[in-house]
N, C-alpha and C positions, 0 to 999 in steps of 0.2 A: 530746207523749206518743206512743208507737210503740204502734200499735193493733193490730199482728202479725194481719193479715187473714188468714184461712184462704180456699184456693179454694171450700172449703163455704159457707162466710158469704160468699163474693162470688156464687156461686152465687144463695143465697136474696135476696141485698141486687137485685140484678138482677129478679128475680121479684115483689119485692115491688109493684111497680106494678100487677100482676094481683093483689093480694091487697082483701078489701075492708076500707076505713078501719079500722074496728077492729081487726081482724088485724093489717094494716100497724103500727098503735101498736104494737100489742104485742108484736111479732115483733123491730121495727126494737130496742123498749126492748131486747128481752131480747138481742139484739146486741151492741148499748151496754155492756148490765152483764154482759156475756159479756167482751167486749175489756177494760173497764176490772180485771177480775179476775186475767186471763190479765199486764195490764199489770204490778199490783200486785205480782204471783206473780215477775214478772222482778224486779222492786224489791227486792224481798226471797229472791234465790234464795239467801244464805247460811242461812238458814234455814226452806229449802226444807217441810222435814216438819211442823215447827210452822204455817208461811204456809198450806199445805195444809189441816189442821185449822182455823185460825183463820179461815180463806176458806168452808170446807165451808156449805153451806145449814145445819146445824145447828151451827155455830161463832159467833164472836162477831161476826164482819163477815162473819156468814153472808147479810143481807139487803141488799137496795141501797142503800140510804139509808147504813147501817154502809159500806159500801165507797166510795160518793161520798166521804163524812167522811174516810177513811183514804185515801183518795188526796190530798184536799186538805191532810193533816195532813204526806204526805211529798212535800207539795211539787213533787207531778206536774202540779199544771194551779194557776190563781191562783183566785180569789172570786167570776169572771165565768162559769167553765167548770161552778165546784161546782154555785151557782145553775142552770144550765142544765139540769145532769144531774139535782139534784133535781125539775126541770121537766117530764123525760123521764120520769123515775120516778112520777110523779104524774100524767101524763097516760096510762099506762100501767095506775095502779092504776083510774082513771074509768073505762077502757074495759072495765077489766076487773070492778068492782065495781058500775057505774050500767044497765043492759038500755038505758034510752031513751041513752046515748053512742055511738052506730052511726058518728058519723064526723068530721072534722076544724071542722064548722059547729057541733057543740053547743055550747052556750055556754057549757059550764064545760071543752069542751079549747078552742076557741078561744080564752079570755077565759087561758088556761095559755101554748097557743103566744104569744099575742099578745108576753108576759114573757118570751120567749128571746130572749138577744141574742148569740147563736154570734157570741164571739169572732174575730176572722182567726186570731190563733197564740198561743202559749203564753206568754207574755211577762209575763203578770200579773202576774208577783213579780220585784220588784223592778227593775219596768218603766215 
């Protein structure tokens, strides 16, 4: 998948080591579901204006869970990638929903990263 880095987001992605754990979760997720959006939008630029709408925060794969799904449904990443990013997206919502999740040791992101298995490359389908 062609993740079209901006120098902004190489910027922050650089910085983020000074950020603390929580932040970092949640900066890095909203990175993630920044690229994987930006990806999807290239996937479908024949239908640029609708993709738009239907990507929007208030659209129908307006949330990240919706856009993991739709990337996996067009066949941008295989069942190893999906699972991951639904991994990222959930350890993203504990940071952001739990006060005692301050950092990569709590046992409910831990016991989340522990289940990431970042694939090498994209190969999932029909590999």
């Amino acid at each position: 998948m062609a993740w079209l880095v901006s120098e902004d987001q190489l910027a922050i992605v650089a910085e983020l080591e000074n950020y603390q754990p929580c932040a970092m979760g949640i900066v890095a997720s909203a990175i993630v579901e920044d690229r994987l959006t930006t990806a999807i939008k290239v996937r479908l630029s024949r239908y640029e204006v609708v993709a738009k709408s239907f990507l929007d925060y208030r659209g129908s794969a307006g949330n990240f869970f919706a856009k993991i799904d739709l990337g996996y449904l067009l066949e941008m990443y295989g069942p190893d990638t999906r699972n991951d990013l639904h991994i990222i997206r959930d350890i993203r919502n504990k940071f952001a929903h739990i006060p005692a999740a301050k950092d990569f040791d709590h046992w409910r992101i831990a016991d989340k990263c522990s289940n990431l298995k970042l694939p090498d490359n994209e190969r999932e389908f029909g590999g």
